[in-house]
C-alpha positions in Angstrom: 7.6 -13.5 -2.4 4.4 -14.7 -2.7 5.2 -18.0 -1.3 6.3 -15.8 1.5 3.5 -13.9 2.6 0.8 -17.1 1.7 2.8 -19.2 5.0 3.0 -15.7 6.6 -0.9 -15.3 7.0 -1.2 -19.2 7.1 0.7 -19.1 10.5 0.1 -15.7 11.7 -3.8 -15.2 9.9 -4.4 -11.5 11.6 -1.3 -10.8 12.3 -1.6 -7.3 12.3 -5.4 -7.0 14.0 -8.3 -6.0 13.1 -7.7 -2.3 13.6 -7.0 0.2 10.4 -3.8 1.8 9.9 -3.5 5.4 10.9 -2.4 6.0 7.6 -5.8 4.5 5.8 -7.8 6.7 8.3 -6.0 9.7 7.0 -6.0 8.7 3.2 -10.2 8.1 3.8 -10.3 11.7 5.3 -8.3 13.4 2.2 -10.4 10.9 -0.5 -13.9 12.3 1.4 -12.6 16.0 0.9 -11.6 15.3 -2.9 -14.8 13.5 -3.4 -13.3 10.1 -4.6 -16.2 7.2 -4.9 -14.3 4.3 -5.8 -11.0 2.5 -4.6 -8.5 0.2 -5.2 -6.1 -1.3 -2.8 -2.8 -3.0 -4.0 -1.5 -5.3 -1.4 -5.1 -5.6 0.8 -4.3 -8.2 2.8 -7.1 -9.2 4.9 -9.3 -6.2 4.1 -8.4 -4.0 7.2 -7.6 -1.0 5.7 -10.7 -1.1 3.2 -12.9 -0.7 6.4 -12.6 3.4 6.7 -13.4 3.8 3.0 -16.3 1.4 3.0 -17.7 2.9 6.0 -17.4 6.5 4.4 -19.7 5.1 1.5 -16.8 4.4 -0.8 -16.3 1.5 -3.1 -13.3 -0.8 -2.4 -11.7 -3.4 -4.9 -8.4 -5.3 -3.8 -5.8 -6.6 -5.0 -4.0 -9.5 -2.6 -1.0 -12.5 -3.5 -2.5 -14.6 -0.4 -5.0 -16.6 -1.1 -4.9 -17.4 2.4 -5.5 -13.5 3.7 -8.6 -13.2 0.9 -10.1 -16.2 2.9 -9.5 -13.8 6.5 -10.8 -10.7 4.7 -14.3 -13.0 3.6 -14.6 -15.0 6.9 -13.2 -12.9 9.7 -13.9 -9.4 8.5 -16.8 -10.2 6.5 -15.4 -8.2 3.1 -17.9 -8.8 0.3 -16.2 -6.8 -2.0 -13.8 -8.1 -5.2 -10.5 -8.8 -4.4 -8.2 -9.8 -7.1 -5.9 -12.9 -6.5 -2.5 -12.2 -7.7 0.7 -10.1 -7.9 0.5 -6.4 -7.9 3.8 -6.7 -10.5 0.8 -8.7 -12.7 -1.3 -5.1 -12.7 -3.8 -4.5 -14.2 -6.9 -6.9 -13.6 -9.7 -5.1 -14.5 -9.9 -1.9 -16.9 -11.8 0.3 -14.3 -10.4 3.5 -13.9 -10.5 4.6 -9.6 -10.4 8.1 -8.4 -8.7 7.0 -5.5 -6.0 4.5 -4.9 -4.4 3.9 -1.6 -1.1 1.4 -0.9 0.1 0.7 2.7 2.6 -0.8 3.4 3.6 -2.5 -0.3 5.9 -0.3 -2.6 9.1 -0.7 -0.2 8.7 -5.3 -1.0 9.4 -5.0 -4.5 12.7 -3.9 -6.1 13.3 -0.4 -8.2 12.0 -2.1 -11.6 8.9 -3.2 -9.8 8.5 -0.4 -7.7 8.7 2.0 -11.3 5.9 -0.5 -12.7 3.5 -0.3 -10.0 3.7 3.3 -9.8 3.3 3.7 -13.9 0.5 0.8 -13.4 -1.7 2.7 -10.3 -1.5 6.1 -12.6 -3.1 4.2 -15.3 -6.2 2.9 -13.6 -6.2 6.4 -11.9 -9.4 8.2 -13.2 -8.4 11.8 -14.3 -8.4 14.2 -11.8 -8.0 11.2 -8.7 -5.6 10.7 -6.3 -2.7 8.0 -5.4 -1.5 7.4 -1.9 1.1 5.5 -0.8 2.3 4.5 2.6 6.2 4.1 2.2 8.9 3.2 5.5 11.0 5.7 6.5 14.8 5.7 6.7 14.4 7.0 10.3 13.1 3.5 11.3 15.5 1.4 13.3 15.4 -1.6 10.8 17.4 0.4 8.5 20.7 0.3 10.7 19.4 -3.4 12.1 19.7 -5.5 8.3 22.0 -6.5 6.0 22.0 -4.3 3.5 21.4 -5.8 -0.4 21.0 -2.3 -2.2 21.3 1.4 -2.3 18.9 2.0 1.1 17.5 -1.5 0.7 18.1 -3.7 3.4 17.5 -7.6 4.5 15.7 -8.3 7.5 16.4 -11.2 9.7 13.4 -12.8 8.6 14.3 -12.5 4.7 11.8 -9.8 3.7 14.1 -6.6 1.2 13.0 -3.7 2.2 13.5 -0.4 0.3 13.7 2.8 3.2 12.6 5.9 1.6 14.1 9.4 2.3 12.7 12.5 0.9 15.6 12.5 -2.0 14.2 9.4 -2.8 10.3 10.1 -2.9 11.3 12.8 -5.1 13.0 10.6 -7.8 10.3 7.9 -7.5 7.1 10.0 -7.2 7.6 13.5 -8.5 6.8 12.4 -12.0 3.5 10.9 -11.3 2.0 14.2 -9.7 3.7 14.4 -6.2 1.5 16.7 -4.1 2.5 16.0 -0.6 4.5 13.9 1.7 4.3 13.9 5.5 5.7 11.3 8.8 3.4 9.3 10.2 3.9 6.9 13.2 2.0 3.5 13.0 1.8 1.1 15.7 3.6 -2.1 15.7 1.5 -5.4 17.0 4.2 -5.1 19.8 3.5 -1.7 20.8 6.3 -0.3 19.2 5.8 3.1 16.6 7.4 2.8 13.3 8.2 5.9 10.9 6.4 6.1 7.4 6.0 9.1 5.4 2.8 9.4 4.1 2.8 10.5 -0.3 0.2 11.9 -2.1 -0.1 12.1 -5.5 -2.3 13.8 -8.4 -1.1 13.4 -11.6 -1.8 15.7 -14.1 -2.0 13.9 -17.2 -4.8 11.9 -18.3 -3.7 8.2 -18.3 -3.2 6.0 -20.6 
């Protein structure tokens, strides 16, 4: 996979644009109210969802598998910030603890082992009291019904990429036990114009890391 996406952003660099998701412009808005200081991205690309948080006064560190998209994030959005090189299934690489950690567009790559470690791996560089958000696809998106289907609502794309489409049964049984608070759609646009459906999940574990 992480041959994958280093030719992905070698032939397509900003593929998606420069503009921030929706989703990060919400997650800044609900880390502002809950007072969060400092946070990590899994999966930050080329740095275009750390923009809302950094311009809300909030420290960013990244993590990113593309070598390639940490040279974009430096050269084209001019990111000073750190930005660990490697696999998010390779967590953790530092031992700072965040108070806010937001994932777009990541979780539904990796299969249900990985997807169990990440989670258990964010809540343990969560600083007590802080919040995780993730950014998962929806089963109501059309690539659901379009790929060839490798697992229990995990599908094949033409283009090779798994993908696991999440349902609220399935948000429950994945995030409940890491402090599940909220879960709501959201609509993001697709470089072609097109909207996709994500649910939105919010989480604030209760127990203290560790």
């Amino acid at each position: 996979m992480s041959e994958f996406w280093e030719n992905a952003f070698v032939r397509r660099q900003m593929m998606w644009g420069e503009t921030p998701t929706r989703a990060a412009l919400l997650a800044r808005d609900e880390f502002a109210a809950c007072g969060v200081k400092h946070v990590l991205i899994p999966g930050i690309g080329y740095g275009r969802n750390a923009v809302p948080f950094l311009e809300s006064g909030m420290s960013v560190s990244g993590i990113e598998v593309s070598a390639t998209a940490i040279d974009l994030a430096r050269s084209k959005m001019g990111l000073e910030i750190p930005i660990f090189h490697g696999s998010v299934t390779d967590m953790p690489f530092d031992e700072r603890r965040y108070d806010g950690i937001f994932c777009f567009g990541l979780i539904y790559l990796l299969d249900a082992d990985e997807r169990a470690k990440l989670l258990h791996d964010c809540e343990n560089q969560l600083a007590p009291g802080g919040t995780m958000i993730f950014t998962v696809v929806s089963k109501a998106a059309s690539m659901f019904a379009q790929g060839t289907k490798v697992g229990e609502d995990r599908v094949e794309t033409q283009h090779g990429v798994r993908l696991f489409f999440y349902d609220a049964d399935s948000i429950r049984r994945e995030f409940a036990a890491h402090g599940l608070v909220d879960v709501f759609s959201i609509d993001e646009t697709m470089p072609d114009g097109s909207l996709r459906p994500f649910l939105q999940v919010v989480c604030r574990p209760q127990r203290t890391p560790g």
